[in-house]
ZASEZA-182267 format. One record per residue (C-alpha): residue in three letters; x, y, z. Coordinates in steps of 0.05 Angstrom, whole numbers, plus 32768, in hexadecimal, padded with zeros to 4 digits. Example, Ala and Ser with C-alpha at 12.3 -4.5 7.8 and 13.67 -1.06 7.14 Angstrom:
rest | c1 | c2 | c3
Ala | 80F6 | 7FA6 | 809C
Ser | 8111 | 7FEB | 808F
END
This chain:
rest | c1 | c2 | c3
Unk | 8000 | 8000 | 8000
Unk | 8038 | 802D | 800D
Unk | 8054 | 802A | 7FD1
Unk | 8013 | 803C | 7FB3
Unk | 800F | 8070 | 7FD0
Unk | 8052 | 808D | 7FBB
Unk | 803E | 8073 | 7F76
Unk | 8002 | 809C | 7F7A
Unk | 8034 | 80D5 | 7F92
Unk | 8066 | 80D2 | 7F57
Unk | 8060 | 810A | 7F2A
Unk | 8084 | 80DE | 7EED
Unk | 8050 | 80A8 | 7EFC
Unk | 8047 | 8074 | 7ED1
Unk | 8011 | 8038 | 7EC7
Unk | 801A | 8004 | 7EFB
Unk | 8017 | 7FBA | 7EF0
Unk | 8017 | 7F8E | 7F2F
Unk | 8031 | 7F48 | 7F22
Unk | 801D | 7F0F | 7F4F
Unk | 7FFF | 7EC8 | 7F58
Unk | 7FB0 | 7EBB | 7F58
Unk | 7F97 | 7ECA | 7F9F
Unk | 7FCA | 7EED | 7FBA
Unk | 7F9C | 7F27 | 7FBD
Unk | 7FAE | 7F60 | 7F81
Unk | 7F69 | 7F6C | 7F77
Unk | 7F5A | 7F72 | 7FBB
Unk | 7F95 | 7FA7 | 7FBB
Unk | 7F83 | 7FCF | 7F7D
Unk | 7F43 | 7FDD | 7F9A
Unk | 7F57 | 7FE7 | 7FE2
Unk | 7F86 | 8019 | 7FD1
Unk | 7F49 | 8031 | 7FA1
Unk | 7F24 | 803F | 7FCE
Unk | 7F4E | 8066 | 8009
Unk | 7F6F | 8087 | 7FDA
Unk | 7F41 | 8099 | 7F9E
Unk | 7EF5 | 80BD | 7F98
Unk | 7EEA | 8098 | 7F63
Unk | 7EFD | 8049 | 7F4D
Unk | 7EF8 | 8033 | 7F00
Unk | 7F00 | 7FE6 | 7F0D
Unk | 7EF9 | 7FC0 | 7ECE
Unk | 7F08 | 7F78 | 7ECF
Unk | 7F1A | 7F52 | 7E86
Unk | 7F04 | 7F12 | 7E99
Unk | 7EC7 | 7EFB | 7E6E
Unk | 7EC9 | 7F40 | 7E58
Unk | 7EC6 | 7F3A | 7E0D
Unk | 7EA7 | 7F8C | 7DFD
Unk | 7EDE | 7FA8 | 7E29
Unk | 7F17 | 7F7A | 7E07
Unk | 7EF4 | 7F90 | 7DCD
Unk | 7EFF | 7FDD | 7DD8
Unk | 7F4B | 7FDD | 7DD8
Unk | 7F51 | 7FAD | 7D97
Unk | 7F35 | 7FEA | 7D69
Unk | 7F77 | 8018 | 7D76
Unk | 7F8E | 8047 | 7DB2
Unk | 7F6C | 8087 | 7DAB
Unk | 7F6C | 8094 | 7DFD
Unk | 7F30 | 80BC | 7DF5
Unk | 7F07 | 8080 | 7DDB
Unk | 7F23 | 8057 | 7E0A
Unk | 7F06 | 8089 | 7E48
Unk | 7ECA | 808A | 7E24
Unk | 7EC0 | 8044 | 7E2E
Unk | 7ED2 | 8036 | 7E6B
Unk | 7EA7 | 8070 | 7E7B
Unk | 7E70 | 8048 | 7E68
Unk | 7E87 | 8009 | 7E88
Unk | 7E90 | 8023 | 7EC8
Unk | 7E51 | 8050 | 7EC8
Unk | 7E6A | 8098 | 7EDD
Unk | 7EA1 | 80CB | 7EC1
Unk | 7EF3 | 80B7 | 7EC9
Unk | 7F09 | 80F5 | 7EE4
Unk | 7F56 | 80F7 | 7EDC
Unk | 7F6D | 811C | 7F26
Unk | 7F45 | 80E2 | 7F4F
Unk | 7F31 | 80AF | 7F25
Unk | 7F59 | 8060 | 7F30
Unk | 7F52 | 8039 | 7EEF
Unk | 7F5A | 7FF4 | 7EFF
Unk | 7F5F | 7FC0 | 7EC8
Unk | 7F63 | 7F7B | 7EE8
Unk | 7F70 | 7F39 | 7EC2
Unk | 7F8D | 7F5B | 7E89
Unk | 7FAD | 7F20 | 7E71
Unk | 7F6E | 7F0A | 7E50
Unk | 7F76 | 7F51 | 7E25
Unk | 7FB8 | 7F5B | 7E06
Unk | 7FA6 | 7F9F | 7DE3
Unk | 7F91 | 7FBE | 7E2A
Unk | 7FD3 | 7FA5 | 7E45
Unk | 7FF8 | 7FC8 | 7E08
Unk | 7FD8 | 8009 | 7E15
Unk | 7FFA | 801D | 7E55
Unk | 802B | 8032 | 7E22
Unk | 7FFC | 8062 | 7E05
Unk | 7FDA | 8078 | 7E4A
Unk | 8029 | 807B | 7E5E
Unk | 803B | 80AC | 7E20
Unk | 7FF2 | 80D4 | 7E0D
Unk | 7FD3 | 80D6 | 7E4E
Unk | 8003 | 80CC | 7E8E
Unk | 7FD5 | 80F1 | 7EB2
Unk | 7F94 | 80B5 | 7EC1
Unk | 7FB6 | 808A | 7EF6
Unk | 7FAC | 803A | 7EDD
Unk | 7FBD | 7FFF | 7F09
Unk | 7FBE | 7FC4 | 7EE1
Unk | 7FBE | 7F73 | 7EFA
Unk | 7FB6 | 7F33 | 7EDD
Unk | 7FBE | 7EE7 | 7F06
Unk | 7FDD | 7EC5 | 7ECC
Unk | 7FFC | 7F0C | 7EAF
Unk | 8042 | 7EF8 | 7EAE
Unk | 802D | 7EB3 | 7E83
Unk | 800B | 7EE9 | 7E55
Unk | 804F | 7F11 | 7E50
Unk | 806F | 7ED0 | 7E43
Unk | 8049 | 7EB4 | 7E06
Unk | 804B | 7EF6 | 7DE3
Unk | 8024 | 7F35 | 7DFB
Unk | 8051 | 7F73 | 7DEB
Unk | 8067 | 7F8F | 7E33
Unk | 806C | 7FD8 | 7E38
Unk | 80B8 | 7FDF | 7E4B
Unk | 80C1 | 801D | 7E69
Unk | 8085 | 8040 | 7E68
Unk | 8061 | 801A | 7EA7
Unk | 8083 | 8007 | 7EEA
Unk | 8079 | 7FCC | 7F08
Unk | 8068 | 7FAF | 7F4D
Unk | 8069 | 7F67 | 7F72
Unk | 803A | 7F4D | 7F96
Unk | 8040 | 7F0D | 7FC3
Unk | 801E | 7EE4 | 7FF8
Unk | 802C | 7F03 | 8043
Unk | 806F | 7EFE | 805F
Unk | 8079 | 7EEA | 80A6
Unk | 807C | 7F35 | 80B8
Unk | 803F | 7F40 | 8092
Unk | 8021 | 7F08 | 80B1
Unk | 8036 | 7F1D | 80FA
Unk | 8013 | 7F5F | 80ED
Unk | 7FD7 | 7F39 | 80D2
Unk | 7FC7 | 7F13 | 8114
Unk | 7FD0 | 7F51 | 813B
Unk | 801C | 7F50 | 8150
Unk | 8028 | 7F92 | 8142
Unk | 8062 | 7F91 | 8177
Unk | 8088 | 7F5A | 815E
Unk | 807D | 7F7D | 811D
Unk | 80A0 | 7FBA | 813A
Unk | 80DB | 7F9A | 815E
Unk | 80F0 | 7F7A | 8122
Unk | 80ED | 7FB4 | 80FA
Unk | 8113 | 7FDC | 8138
Unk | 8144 | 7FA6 | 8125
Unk | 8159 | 7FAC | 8173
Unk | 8168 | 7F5B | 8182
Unk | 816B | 7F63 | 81CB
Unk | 811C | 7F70 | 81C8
Unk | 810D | 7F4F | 8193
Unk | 8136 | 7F07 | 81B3
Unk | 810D | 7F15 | 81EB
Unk | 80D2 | 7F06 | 81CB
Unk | 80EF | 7EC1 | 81A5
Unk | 80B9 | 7E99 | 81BF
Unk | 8072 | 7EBD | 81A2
Unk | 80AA | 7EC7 | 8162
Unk | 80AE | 7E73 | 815C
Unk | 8063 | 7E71 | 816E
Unk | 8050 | 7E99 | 8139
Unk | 807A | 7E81 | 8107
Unk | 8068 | 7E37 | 8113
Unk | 8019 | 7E50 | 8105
Unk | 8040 | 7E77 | 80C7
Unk | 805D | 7E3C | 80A4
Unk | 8021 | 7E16 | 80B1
Unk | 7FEE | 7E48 | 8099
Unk | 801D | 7E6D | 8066
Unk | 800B | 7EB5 | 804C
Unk | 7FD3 | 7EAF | 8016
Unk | 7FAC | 7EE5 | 8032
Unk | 7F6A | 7EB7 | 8034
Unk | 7F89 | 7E80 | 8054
Unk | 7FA3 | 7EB1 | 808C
Unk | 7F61 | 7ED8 | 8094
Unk | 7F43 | 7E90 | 809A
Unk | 7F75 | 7E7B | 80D4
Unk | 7F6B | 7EC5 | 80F7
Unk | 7F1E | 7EC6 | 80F8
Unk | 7F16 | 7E70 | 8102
Unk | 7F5B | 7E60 | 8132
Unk | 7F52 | 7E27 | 8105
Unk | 7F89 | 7E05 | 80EA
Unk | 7F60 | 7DD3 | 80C4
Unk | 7F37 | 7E0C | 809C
Unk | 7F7C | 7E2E | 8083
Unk | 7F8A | 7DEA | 806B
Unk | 7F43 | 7DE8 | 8044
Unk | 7F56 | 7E33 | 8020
Unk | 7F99 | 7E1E | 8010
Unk | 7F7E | 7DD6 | 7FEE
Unk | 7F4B | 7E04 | 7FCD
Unk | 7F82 | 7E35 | 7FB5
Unk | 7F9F | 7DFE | 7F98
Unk | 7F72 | 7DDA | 7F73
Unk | 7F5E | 7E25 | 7F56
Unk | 7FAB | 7E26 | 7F3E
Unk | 7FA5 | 7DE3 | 7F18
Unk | 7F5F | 7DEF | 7F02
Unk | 7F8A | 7E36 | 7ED4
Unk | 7FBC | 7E02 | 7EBC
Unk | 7F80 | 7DE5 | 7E90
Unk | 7F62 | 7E26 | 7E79
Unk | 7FA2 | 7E36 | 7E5C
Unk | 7FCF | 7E07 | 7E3F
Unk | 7FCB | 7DD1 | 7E12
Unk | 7FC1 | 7D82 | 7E2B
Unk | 8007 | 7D72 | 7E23
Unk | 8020 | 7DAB | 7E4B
Unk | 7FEB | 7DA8 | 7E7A
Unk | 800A | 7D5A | 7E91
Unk | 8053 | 7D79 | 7E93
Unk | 803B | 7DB1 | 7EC1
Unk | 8017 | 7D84 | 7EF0
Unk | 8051 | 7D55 | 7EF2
Unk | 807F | 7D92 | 7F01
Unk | 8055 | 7DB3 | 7F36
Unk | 8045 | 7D6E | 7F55
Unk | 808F | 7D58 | 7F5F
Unk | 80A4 | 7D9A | 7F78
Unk | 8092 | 7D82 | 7FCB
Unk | 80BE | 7D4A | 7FBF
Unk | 80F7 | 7D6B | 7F9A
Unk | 80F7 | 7D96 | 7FDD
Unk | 80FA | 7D5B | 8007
Unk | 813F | 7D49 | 7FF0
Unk | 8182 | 7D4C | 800F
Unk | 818D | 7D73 | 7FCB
Unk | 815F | 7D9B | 7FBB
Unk | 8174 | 7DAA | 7F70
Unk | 813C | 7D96 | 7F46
Unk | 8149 | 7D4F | 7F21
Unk | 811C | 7D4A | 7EE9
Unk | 812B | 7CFF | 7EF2
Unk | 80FA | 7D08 | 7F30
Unk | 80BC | 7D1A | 7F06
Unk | 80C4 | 7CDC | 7EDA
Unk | 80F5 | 7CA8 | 7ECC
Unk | 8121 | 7CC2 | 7E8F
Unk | 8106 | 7D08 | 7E91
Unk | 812E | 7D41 | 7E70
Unk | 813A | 7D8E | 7E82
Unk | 8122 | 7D9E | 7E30
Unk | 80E4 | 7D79 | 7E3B
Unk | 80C3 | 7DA1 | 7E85
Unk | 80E8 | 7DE3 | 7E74
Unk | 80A5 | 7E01 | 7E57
Unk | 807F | 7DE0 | 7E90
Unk | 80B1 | 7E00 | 7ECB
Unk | 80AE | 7E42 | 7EA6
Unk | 8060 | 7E44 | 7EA8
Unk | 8064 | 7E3A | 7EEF
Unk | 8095 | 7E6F | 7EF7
Unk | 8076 | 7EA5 | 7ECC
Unk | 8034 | 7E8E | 7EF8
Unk | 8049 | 7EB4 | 7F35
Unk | 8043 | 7E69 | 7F50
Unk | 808D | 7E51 | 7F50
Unk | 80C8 | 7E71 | 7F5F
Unk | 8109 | 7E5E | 7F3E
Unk | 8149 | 7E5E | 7F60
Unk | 8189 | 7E64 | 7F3D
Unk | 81D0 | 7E3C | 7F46
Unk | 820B | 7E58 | 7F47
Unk | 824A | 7E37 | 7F3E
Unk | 827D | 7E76 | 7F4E
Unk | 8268 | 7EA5 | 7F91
Unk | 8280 | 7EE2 | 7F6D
Unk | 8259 | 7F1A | 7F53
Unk | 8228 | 7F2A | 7F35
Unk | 8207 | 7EE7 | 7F48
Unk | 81EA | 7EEA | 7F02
Unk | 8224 | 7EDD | 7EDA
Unk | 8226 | 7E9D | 7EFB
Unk | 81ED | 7E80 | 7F04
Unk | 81E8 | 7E3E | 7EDE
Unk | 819D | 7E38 | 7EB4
Unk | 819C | 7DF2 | 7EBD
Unk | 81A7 | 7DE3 | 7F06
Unk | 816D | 7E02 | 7F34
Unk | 813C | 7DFF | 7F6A
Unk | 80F7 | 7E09 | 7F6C
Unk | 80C2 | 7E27 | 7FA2
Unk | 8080 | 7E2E | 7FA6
Unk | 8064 | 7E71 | 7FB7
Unk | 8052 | 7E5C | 7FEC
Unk | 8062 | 7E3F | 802D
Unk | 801B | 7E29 | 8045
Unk | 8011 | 7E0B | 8000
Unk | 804E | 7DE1 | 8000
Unk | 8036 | 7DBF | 8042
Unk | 7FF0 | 7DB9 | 8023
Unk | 800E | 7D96 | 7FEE
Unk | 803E | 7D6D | 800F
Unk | 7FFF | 7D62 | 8045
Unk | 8027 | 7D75 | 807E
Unk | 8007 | 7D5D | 80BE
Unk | 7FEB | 7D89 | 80EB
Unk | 8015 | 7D6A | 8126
Unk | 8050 | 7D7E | 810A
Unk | 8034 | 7DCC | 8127
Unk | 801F | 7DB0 | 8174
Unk | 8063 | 7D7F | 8176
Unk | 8087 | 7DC9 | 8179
Unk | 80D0 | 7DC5 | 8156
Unk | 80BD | 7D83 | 8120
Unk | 809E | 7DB4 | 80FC
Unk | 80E3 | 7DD1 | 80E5
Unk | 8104 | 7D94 | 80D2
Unk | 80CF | 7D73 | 80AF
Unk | 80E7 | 7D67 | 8063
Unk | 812A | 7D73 | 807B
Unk | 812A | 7DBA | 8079
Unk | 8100 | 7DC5 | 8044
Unk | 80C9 | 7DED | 805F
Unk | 80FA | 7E19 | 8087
Unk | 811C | 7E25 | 803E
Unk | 80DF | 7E36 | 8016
Unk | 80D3 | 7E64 | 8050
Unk | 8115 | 7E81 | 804C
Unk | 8112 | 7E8D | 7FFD
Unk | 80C4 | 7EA9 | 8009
Unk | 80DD | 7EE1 | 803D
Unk | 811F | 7EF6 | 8012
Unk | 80F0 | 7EFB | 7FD5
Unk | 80C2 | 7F22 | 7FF7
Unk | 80DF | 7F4A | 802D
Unk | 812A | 7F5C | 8018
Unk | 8140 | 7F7D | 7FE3
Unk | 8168 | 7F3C | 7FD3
Unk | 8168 | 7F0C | 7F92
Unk | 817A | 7EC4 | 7FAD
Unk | 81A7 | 7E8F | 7F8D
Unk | 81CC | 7E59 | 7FA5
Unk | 8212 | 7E40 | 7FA5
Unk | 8227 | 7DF4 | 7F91
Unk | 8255 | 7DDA | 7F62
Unk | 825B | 7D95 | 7F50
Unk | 829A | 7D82 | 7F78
Unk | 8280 | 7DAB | 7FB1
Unk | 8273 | 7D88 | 7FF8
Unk | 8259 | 7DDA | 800A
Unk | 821B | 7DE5 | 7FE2
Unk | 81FB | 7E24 | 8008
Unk | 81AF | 7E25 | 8012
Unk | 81B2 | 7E70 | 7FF4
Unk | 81DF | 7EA4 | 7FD6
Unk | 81CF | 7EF2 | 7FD0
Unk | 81F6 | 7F30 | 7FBD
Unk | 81FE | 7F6B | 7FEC
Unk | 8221 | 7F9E | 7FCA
Unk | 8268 | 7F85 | 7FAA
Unk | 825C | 7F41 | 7FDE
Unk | 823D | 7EF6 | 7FCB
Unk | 8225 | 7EEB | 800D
Unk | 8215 | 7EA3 | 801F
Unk | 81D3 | 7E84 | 8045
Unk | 81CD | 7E4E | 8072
Unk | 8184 | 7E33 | 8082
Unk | 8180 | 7E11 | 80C4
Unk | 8142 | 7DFC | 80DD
Unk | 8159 | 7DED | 8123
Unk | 8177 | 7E0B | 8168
Unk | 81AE | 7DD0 | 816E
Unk | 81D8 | 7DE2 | 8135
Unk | 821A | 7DDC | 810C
Unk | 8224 | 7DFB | 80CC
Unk | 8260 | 7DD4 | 80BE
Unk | 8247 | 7DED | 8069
Unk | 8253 | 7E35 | 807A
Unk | 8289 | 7E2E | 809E
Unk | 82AE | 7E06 | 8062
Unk | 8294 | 7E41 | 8033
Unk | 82AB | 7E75 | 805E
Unk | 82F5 | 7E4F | 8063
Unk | 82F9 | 7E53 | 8019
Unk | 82DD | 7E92 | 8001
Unk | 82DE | 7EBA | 8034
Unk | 82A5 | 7EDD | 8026
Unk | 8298 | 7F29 | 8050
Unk | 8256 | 7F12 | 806F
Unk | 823C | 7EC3 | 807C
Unk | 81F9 | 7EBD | 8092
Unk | 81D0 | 7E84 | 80B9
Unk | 818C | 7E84 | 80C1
Unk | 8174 | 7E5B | 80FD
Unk | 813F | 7E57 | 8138
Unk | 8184 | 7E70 | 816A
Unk | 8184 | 7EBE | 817D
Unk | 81AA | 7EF1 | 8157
Unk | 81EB | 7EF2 | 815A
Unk | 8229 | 7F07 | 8139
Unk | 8272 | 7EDD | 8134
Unk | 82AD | 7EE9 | 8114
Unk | 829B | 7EBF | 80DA
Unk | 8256 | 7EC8 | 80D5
Unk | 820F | 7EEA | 80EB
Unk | 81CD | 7EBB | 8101
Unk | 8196 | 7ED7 | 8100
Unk | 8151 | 7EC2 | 8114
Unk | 8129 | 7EA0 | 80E3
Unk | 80EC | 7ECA | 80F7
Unk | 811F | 7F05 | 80EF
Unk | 8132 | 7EFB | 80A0
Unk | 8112 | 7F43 | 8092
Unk | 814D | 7F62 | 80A8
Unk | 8178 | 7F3D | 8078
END
């Protein structure tokens, strides 16, 4: 919301396209901010929308286009406090393509555009407006997010103080809270569910729900063949996590599988919003990007809750207090990890591994002129014997562990909290 606001502020303002998975609630946002912000909302959505689609396929006279959405939307767009909102505008290529227009003609009407499956659109061939909109990402809640959700506005605050003498203090509601968090996970209906219920059981029923909503827009828009590779892809992915490497192995998906065969199936997923791809790199120098290998990654769901709905993580693991971090070796506390980086740093993750190496680190980032390496731990009884052999050969400026221990600094390296990774 705030940086709506300042979007709303900016005098060199542009169109605005928020990019996100289904349900993680950017038309809930569009019109929120809509309506604090705005005297008047122009919401028009493109799906089963044919006349509106219609309207933009005839050419981009921005005059005709007000006109018509004018009519649509039954009273006058006034440019000083009118929001145009043009959701799903995936299913209407030519309304996408005329941010360029509004962007160049008529910079003054403020448009916020969205679309679930927007980034598949962009993919397959719709013309994106480079330069002339800016562009914002939306994902489920982060833990912070979700702390403030439930009411914890003072945990909120401490970790945002970044003061780890109070916020240590407090390490106990911290692992409460994120035990319900990796459990319940951030799709905002899932968590509204758990705050108004207390009911474990009914997040579970949202996220199943979520899920089979997800698999129901892999039919709607792909062909049959794809539509088994992208099922077999997004199936396998709880079990790719589950190993002691968590590299993805095509030969996990089916016997003799190759990379040529699922790459348009992995890249659906990722230009979904509903997979996140993570990078190897086989040098820890920078930038990261000039060495990251394109055929050695890991992939995540978007999120957390989802993963343990679809690896039907038991209930018990929540009441049976720390199992809950080590169940799938690590692999919840790593999708976790990856989720808050994405979300709540600045940070573009990696990881480090070559195929000689004994040292594979969970997680590489750059900070400045630094590759700084991540450990995942999803205990308090620890060694980090990885790091430690990382550190000894690279040397690197700053090593990181996250782990359930309190904050503190060594000579070698920095833990931090895992319910603490927004101060990355």
């Amino acid at each position: 919301m705030e940086k709506l606001i300042a979007w709303k502020n900016n005098k060199e303002r542009k169109p605005l396209v928020i990019m996100g998975a289904r349900q993680v609630g950017k038309t809930w946002l569009m019109k929120e901010f809509g309506k604090r912000y705005y005297k008047k909302v122009a919401y028009i959505s493109f799906y089963n929308n044919s006349s509106m689609s219609r309207v933009f396929e005839q050419d981009y006279d921005i005059n005709r286009i007000i006109a018509a959405i004018n009519i649509e939307v039954g009273f006058t767009v006034t440019k000083e406090d009118t929001l145009i909102i043009f959701d799903e505008i995936q299913n209407a290529p030519k309304a996408f393509e005329s941010l360029k227009y509004f962007n160049e003609s008529a910079p003054e009407y403020q448009i916020i555009v969205a679309g679930s499956l927007l980034g598949v659109a962009l993919h397959e061939g719709i013309s994106y407006p480079v330069g002339k909109v800016t562009t914002l990402s939306l994902y489920p809640l982060n833990f912070r997010e979700y702390l403030g959700a439930v009411g914890e506005d003072g945990l909120v605050d401490a970790l945002n103080s970044k003061d780890y003498g109070l916020i240590d203090s407090f390490s106990d509601k911290y692992i409460y809270h994120l035990r319900n968090y990796m459990y319940v996970g951030g799709m905002p209906e899932a968590v509204k569910v758990f705050l108004k219920k207390s009911d474990y059981y009914a997040a579970r029923d949202i996220q199943n729900e979520i899920i089979l909503q997800y698999k129901g827009d892999f039919g709607k828009h792909i062909s049959e063949n794809e539509l088994a590779r992208i099922n077999m892809v997004w199936e396998s992915i709880p079990m790719q996590l589950a190993k002691e490497n968590k590299k993805f192995f095509f030969g996990k998906i089916k016997k003799g599988a190759r990379s040529a065969e699922f790459e348009k199936a992995i890249q659906w997923l990722v230009d979904s919003g509903l997979v996140y791809r993570v990078y190897k790199v086989n040098e820890p120098h920078v930038p990261l990007s000039a060495y990251k290998e394109l055929s050695f990654f890991k992939l995540f769901f978007v999120d957390i809750g989802l993963l343990g709905a679809m690896s039907e993580l038991d209930l018990h693991s929540i009441i049976d207090g720390n199992r809950l971090f080590v169940e799938f070796k690590g692999a919840l506390t790593e999708q976790y990890v990856l989720q808050q980086i994405i979300s709540d740093t600045e940070y573009s993750p990696y990881y480090y591994g070559t195929d000689s190496s004994t040292f594979e680190q969970d997680f590489l980032i750059q900070k400045g002129m630094d590759a700084v390496p991540i450990e995942v731990k999803a205990e308090t009884n620890i060694r980090s014997q990885s790091l430690r052999a990382f550190y000894d050969k690279f040397h690197p400026a700053i090593s990181i562990r996250f782990s359930l221990l309190n904050y503190k600094e060594q000579e070698w390296m920095t833990n931090i909290p895992l319910y603490a990774i927004c101060n990355l």
